[in-house]
BAKENU-17354 format. One record per residue: residue number from 1; residue in one letter; chain; x, y, z of N, C-alpha, C in turn. Coordinates in steps of 0.05 Angstrom, whole numbers, plus 32768, in hexadecimal, padded with zeros to 4 digits. Each point is the difference from the previous one (the first is absolute). Example, Ala and Ser with C-alpha at 12.3 -4.5 7.8 and 13.67 -1.06 7.14 Angstrom:
<recs>
+-----+---+---+------+------+------+------+------+------+------+------+------+
:   k : r : c :   nu :   nv :   nw :  cau :  cav :  caw :   cu :   cv :   cw :
+-----+---+---+------+------+------+------+------+------+------+------+------+
:   1 : a : A : 8108 : 7F8E : 809C : 7FEE : 8018 : 8000 : 8012 : 8018 : 8000 :
:   2 : s : A : 7FF9 : 8015 : 7FF2 : 8010 : 8018 : 8001 : 7FF1 : 8016 : 800E :
+-----+---+---+------+------+------+------+------+------+------+------+------+
</recs>
This chain:
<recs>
+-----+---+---+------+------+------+------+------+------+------+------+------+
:   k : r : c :   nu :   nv :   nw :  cau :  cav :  caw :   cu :   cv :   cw :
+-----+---+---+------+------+------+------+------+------+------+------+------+
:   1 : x : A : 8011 : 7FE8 : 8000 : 7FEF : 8018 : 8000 : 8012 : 8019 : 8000 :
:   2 : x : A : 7FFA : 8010 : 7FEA : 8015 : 8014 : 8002 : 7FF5 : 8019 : 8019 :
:   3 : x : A : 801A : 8010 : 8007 : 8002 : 800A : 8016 : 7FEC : 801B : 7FFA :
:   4 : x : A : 8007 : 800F : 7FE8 : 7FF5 : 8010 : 8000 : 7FDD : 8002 : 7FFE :
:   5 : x : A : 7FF2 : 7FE9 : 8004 : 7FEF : 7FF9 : 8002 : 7FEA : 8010 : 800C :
:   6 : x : A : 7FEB : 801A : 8006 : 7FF4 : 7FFD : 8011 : 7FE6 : 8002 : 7FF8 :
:   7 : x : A : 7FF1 : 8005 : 801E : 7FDE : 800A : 7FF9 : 7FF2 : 800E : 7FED :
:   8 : x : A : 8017 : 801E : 8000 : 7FF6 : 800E : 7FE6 : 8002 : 7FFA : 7FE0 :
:   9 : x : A : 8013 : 7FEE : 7FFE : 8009 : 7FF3 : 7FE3 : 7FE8 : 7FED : 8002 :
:  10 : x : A : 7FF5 : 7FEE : 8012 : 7FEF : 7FE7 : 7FFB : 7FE2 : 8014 : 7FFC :
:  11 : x : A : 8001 : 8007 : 800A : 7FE8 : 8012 : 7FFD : 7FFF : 8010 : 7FE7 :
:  12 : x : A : 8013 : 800F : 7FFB : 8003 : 8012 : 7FD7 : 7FF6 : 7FDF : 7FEC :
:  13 : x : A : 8015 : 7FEC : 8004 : 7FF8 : 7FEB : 7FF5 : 7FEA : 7FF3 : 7FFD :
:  14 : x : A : 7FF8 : 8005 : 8014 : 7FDC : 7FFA : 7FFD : 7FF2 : 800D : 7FEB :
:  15 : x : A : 7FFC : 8018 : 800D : 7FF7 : 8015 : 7FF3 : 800D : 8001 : 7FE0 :
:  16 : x : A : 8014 : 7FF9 : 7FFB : 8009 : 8003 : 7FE2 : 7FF6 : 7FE4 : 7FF8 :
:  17 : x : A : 7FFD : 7FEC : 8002 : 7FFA : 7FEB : 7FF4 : 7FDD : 8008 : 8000 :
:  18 : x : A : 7FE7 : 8006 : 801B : 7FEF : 8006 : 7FF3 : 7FFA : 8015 : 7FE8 :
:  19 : x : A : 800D : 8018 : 7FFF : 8001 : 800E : 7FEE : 8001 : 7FF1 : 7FDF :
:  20 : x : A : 801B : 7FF6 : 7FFD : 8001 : 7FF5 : 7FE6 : 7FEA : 7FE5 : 7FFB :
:  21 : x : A : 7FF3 : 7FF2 : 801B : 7FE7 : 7FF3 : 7FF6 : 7FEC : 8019 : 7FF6 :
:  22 : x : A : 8004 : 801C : 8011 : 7FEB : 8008 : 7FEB : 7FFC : 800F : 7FEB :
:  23 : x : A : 8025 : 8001 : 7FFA : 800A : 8003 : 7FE5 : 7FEC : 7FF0 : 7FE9 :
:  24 : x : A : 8007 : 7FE1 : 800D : 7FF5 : 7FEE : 7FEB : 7FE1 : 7FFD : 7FFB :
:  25 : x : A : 7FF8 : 800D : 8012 : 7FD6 : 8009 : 7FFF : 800A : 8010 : 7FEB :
:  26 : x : A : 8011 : 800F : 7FFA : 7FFB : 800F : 7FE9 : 7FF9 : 7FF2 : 7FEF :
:  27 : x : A : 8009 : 7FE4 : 7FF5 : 800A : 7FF2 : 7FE6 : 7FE8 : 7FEA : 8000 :
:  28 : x : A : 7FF5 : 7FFB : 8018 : 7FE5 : 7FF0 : 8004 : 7FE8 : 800D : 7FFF :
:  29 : x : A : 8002 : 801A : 7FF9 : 7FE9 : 801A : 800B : 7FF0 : 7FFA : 8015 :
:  30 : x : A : 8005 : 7FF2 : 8016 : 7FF3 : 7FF6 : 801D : 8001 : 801F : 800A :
:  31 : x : A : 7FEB : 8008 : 8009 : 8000 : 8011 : 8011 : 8001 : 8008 : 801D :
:  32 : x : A : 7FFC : 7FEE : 8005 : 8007 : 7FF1 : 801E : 801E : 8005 : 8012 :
:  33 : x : A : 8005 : 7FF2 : 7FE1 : 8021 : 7FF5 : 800B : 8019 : 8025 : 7FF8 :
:  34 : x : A : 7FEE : 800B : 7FEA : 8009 : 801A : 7FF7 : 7FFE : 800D : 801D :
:  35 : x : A : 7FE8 : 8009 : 8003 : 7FFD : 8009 : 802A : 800E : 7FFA : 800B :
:  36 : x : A : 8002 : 7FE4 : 8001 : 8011 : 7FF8 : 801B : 801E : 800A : 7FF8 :
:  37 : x : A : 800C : 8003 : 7FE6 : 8020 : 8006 : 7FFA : 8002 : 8021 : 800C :
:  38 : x : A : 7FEC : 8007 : 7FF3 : 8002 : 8027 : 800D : 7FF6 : 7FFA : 8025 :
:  39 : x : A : 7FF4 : 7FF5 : 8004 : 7FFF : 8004 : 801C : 8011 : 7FF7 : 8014 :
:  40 : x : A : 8016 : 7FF1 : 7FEF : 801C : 7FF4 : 8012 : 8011 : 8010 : 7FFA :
:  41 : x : A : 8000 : 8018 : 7FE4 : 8015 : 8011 : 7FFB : 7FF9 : 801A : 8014 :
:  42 : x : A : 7FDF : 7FFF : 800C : 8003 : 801E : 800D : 8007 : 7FF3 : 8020 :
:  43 : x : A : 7FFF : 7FE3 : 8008 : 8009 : 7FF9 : 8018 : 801C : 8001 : 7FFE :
:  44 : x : A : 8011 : 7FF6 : 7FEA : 8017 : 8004 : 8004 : 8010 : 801C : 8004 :
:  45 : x : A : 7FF2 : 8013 : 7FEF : 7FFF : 8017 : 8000 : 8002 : 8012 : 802B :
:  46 : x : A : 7FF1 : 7FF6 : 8008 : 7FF3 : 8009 : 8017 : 8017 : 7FF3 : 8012 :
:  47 : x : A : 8009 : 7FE4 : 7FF6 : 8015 : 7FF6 : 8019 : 801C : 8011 : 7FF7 :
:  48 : x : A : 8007 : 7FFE : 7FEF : 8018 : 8010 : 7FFB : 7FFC : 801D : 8012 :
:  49 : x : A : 7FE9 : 800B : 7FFA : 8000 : 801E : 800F : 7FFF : 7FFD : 8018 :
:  50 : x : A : 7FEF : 7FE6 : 8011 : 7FFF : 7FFE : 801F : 801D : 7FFE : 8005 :
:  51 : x : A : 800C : 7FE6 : 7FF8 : 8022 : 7FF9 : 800B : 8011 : 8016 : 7FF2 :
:  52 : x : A : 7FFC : 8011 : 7FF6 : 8021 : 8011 : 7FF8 : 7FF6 : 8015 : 8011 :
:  53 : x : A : 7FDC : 8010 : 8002 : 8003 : 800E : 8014 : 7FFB : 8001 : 801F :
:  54 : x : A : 7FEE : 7FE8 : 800C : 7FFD : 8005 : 8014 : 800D : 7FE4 : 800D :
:  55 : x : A : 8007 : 7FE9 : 7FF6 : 7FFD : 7FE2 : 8006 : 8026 : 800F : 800C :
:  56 : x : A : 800E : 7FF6 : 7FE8 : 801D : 8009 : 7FFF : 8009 : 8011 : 8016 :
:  57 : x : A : 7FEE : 801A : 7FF5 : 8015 : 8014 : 8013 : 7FFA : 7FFD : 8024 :
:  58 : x : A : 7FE2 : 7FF7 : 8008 : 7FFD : 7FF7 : 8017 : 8013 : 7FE0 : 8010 :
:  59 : x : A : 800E : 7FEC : 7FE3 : 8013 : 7FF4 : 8003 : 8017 : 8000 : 800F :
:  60 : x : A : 800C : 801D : 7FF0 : 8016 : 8012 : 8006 : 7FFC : 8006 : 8015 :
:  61 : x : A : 7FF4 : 8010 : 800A : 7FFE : 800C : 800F : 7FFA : 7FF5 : 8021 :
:  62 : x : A : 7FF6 : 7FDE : 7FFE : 8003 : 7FF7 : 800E : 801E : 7FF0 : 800D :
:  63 : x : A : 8008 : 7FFC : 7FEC : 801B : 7FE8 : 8002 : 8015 : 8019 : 8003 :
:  64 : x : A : 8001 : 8017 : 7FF6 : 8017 : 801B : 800C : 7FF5 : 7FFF : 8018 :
:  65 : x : A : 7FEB : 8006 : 800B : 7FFE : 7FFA : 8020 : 8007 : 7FEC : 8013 :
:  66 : x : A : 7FFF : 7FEA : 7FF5 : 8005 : 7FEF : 8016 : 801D : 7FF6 : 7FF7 :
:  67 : x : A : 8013 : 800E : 7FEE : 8019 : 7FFC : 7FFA : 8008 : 801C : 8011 :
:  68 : x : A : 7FF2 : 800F : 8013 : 800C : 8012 : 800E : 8000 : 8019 : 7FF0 :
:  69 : x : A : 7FFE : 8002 : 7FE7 : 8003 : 8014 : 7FF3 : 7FF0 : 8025 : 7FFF :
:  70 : x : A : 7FF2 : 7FFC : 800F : 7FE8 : 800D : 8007 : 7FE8 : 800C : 7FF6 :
:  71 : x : A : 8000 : 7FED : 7FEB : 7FE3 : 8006 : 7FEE : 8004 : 8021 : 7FFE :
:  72 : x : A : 7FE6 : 800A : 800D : 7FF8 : 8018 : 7FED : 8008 : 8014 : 800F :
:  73 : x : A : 8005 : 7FFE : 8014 : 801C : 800E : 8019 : 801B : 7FFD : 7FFF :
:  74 : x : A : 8002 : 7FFE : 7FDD : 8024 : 8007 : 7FF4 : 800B : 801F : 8007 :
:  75 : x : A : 8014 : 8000 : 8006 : 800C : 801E : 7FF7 : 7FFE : 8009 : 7FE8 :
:  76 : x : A : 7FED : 8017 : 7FEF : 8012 : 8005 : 7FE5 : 8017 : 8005 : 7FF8 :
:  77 : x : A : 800F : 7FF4 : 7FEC : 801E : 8010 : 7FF3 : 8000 : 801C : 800B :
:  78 : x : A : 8023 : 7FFB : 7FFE : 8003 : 8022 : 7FFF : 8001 : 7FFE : 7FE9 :
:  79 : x : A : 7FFB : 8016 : 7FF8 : 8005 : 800D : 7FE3 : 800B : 8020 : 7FFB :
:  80 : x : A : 8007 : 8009 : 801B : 8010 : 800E : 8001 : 8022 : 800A : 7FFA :
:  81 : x : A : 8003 : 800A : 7FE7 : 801A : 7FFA : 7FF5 : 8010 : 8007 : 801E :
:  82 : x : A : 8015 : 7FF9 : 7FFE : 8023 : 8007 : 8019 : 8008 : 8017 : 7FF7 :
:  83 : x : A : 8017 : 8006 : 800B : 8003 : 8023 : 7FFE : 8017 : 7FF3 : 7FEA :
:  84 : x : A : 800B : 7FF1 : 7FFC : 8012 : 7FF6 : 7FE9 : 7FF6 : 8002 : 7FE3 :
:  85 : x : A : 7FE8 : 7FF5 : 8008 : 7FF5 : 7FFD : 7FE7 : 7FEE : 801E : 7FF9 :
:  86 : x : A : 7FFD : 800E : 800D : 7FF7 : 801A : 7FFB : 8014 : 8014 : 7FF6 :
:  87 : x : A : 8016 : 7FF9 : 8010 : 8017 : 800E : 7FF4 : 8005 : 7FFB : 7FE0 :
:  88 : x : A : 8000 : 7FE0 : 7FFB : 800C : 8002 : 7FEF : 7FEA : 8009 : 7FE8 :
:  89 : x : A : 7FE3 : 7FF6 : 8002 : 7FEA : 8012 : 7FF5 : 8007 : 8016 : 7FFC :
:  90 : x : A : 8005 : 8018 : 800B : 7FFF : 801A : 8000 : 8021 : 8003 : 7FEC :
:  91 : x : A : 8014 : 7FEA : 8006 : 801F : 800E : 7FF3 : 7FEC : 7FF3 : 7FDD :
:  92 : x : A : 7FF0 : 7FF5 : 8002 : 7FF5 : 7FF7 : 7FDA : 7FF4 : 8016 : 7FF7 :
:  93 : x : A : 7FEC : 800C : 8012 : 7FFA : 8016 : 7FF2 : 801A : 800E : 7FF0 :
:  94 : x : A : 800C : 800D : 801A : 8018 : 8015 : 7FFE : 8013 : 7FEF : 7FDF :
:  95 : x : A : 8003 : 7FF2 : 7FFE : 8016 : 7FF4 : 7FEC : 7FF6 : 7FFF : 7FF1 :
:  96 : x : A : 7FE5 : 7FF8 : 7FF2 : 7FF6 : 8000 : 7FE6 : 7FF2 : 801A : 7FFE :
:  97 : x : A : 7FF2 : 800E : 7FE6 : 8002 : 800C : 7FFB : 7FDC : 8000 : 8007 :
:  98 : x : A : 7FFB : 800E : 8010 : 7FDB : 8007 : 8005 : 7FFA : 8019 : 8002 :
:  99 : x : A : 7FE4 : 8007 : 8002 : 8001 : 8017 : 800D : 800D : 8017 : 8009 :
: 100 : x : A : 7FFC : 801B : 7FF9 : 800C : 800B : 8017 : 7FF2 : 7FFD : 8027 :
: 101 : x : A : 7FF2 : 800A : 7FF7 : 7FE8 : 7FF3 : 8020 : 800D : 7FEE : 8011 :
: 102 : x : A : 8002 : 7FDD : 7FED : 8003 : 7FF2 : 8006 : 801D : 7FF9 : 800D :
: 103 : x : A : 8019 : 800F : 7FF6 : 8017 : 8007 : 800A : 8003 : 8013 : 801A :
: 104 : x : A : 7FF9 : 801A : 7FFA : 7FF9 : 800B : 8016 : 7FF9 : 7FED : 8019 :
: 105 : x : A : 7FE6 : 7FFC : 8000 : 7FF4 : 7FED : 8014 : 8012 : 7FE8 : 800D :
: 106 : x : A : 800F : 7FEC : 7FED : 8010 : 7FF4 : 8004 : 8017 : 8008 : 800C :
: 107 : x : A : 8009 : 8015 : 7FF5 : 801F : 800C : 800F : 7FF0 : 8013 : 8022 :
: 108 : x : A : 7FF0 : 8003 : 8004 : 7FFE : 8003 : 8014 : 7FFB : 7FFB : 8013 :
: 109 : x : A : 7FF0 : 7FEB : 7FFD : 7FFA : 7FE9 : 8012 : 8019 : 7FF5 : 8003 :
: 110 : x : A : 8013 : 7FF5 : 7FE8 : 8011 : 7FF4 : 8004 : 8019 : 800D : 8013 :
: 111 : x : A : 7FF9 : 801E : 8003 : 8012 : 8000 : 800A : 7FFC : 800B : 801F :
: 112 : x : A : 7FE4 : 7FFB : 8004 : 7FF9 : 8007 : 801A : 8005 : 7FE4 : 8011 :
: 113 : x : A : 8002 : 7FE2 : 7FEC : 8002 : 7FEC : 8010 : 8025 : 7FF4 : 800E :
: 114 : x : A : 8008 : 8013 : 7FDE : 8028 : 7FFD : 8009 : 8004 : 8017 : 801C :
: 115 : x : A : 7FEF : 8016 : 800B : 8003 : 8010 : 800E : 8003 : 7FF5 : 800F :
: 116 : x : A : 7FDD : 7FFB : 800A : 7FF9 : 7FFD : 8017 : 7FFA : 7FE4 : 800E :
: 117 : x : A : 7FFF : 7FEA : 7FF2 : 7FFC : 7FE5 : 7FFD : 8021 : 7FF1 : 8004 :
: 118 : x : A : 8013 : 800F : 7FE4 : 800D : 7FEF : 8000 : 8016 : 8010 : 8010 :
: 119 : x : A : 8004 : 8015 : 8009 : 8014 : 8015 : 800C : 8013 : 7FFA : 7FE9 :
: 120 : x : A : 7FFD : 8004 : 7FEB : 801D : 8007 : 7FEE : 7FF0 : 801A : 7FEA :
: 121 : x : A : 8002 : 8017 : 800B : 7FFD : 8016 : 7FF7 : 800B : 8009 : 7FE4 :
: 122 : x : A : 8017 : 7FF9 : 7FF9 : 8018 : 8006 : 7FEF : 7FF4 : 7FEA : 7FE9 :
: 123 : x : A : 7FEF : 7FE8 : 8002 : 7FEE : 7FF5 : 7FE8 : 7FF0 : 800F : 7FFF :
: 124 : x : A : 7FEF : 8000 : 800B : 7FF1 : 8016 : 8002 : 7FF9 : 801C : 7FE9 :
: 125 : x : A : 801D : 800F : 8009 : 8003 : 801B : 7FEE : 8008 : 7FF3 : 7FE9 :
: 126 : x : A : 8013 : 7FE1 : 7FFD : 8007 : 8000 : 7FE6 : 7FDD : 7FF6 : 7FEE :
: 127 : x : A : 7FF3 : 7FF7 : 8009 : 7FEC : 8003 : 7FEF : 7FF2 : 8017 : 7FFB :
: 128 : x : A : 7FFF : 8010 : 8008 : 7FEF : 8015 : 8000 : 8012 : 8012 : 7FE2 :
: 129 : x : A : 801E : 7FF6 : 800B : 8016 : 8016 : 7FEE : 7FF4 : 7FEE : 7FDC :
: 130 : x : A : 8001 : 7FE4 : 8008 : 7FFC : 7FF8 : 7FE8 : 7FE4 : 8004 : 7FEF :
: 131 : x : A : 7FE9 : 8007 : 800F : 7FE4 : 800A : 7FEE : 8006 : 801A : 7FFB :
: 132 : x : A : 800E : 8017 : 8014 : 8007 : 801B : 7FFB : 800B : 7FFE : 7FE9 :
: 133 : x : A : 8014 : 7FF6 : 7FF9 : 8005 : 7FFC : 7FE3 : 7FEC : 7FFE : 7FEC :
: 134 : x : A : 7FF0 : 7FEC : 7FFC : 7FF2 : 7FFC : 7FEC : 7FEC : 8010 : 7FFF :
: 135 : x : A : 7FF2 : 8019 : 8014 : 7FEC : 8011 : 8004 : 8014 : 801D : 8014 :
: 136 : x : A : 8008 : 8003 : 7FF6 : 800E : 801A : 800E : 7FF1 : 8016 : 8009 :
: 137 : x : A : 7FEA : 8008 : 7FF7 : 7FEF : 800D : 8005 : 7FEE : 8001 : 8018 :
: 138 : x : A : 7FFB : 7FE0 : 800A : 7FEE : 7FF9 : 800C : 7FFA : 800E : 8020 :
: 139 : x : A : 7FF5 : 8004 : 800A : 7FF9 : 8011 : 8014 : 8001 : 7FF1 : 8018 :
: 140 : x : A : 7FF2 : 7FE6 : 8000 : 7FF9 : 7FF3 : 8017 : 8025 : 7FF4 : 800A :
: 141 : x : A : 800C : 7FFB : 7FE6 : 801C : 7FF1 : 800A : 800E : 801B : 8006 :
: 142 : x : A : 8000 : 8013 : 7FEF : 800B : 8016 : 8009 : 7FF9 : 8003 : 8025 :
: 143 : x : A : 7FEA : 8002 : 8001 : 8004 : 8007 : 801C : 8009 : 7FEE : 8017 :
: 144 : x : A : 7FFD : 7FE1 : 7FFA : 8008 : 7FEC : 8013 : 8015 : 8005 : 7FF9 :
: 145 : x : A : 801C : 8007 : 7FED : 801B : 800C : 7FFC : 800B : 8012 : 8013 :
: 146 : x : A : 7FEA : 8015 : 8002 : 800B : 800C : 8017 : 8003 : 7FFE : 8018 :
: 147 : x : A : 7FEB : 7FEE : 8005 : 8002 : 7FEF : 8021 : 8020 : 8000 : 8000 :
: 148 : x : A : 800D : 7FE8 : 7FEC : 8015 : 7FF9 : 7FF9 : 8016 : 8014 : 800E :
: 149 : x : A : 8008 : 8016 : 7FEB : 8010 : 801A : 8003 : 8002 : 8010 : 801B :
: 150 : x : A : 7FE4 : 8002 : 800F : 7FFC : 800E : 8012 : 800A : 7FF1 : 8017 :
: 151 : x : A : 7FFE : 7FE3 : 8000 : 8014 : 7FF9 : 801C : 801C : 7FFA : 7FFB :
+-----+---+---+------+------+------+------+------+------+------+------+------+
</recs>
């Protein structure tokens, strides 16, 4: 008996073998037996939707419980990126070519996190020096610059 054997396969099997008997009411024009093929295709129909949505997942959700897992009292993921990975987010803006906005924004944040996050100040100004370049004009870096100068 093969392993992968179960309830829900013996059961489709059913249901598919009456079906194609009432495939063959087609070819006998029995009407009877035509009924009975559509009325095993809307039962099979109906078990597939009970076991994938309520049979199954109440399955699950039993056997993660009593494997300790804690059913429906899981922690969610974090999905909160790390300050690593934010960093390095924010150095992709800055290096490819986006926005002005989007640079700005990036070099300032970025460099409010080398400030004050990472105490290396001197990254810090060098990013700021490096969007000052590409927007010389800009007002908002201009003025976090002077923070810079003034201590």
């Amino acid at each position: 008996m093969p392993q992968d054997l179960s309830a829900a396969r013996v059961v489709r099997g059913g249901f598919a073998a009456a079906i194609v008997l009432g495939a063959a009411g087609l070819v006998t024009g029995e009407p009877r037996v035509i009924a009975a093929g559509g009325a095993f295709g809307i039962m099979w129909t109906a078990w597939d939707l009970l076991m994938s949505y309520v049979v199954q997942p109440l399955w699950d959700l039993a056997i993660d419980m009593l494997q300790g897992g804690g059913g429906l009292n899981r922690a969610p993921p974090n999905l909160r990126p790390t300050l690593d990975e934010t960093i390095a987010y924010l150095e992709s803006h800055i290096a490819r070519d986006t926005t002005r906005e989007l640079d700005v924004q990036s070099a300032l944040r970025l460099e409010e996190i080398y400030r004050v996050i990472k105490k290396d100040p001197a990254r810090g100004r060098a990013v700021l020096e490096r969007v000052l370049e590409r927007y010389p004009g800009d007002a908002m870096l201009g003025e976090r610059m002077r923070g810079y100068l003034e201590e």
